[in-house]
N, C-alpha and C positions, 0 to 999 in steps of 0.2 A: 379346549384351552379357555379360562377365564378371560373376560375382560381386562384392558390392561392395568396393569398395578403398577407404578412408579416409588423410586425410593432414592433418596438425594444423598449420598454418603459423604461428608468429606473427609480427606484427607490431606497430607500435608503436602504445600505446592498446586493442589486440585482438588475436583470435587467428581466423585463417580456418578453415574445417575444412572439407574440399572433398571431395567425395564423385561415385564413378566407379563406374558397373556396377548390377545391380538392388538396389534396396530392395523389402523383404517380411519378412513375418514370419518369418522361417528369417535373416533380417541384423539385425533390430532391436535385439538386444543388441549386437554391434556397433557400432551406430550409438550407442546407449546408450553403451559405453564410449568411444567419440572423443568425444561429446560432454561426459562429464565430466570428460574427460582435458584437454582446450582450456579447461573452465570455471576448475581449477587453473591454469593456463598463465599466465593474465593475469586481471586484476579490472576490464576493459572489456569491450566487448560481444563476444559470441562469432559471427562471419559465419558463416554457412552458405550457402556454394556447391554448388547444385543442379544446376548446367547442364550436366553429365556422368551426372547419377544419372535412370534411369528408375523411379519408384517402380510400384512391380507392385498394391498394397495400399493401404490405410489407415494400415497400421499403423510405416511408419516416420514420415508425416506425424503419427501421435498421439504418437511419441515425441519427435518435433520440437516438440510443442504444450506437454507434460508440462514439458520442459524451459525452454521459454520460459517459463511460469508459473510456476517456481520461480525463475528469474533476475528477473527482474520485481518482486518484492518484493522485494529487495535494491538496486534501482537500477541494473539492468544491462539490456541487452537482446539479443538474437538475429534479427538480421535473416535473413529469405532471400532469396539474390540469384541469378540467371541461370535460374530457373524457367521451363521452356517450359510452354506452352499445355497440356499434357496432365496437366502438373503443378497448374498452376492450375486446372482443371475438376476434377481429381482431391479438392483444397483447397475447394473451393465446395460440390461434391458430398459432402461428409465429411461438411459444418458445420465447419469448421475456421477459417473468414476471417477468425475473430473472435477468435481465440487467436494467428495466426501473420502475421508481418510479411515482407510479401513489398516487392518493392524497385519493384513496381507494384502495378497493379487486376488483384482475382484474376481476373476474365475478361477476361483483357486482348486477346485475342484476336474478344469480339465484346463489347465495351465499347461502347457507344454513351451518350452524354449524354441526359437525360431529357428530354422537353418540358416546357414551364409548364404545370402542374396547370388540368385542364380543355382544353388541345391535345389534338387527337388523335397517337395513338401513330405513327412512321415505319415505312411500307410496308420491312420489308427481301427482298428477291426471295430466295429461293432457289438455290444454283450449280446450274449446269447439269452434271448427269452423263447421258455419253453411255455408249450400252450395244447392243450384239448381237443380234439374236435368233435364233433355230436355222439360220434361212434365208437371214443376212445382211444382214436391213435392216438401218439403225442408226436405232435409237429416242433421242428427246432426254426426259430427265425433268425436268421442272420442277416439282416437287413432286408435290402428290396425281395431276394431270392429266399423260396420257402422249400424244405426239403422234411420229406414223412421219412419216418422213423417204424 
């Protein structure tokens, strides 16, 4: 994936800012200047379009958090939208869910609903990964226990 590429769209109400290629700390000031380039643009909320940017780091997700926290007390806000799965865990994993506004549930990928307090918790099974061994079986893993085939 290319270095990142930024592109400021506006539109009516807002301004998109749509980002393509890796985030890390070697692009964060970048990101830093599209993002206050878009906040001049318009005086509604500023979109951030994810769903081309693979973040590598932390640290374009803190410049995303920094930034929303200053628009925020003005009455403005910073949504993030088209965040894959690895994006989300990367935000969960930071401590970040709570600074930054994604356009779902930051684990949305293994989101499940809680039971009523005092339920027991739902059994969720493990995927099956299938795998090799020197000699050609094929072993099935289903977690901690291994069982040949």
């Amino acid at each position: 994936m290319p270095h990142l590429q930024t592109a400021v769209v506006p539109a009516p109400g807002r301004v998109v800012v749509r980002l393509t290629g890796d985030v890390d700390a070697s692009t964060a000031p970048q990101l830093t200047r599209a993002l206050q380039e878009s906040a001049v643009a318009t005086d509604g909320a500023v979109v951030v379009d994810v769903a081309g940017a693979r973040f590598r780091d932390g640290s374009g997700l803190q410049v995303l958090a920094c930034f929303t926290d200053a628009l925020v007390p003005v009455g403005r806000r910073c949504p993030i939208v088209g965040a894959p799965a690895a994006t989300r865990r990367l935000v969960l994993s930071s401590g970040l869910a709570g600074r930054l506004e994604l356009d779902g549930p930051v684990d949305a990928d293994t989101a499940v609903p809680l039971p009523p307090a005092g339920a027991p918790l739902p059994h969720r099974p493990r995927p099956v990964r299938h795998a090799e061994d020197r000699t050609g079986r094929r072993r099935t893993h289903t977690g901690p226990l291994r069982h040949w085939r």
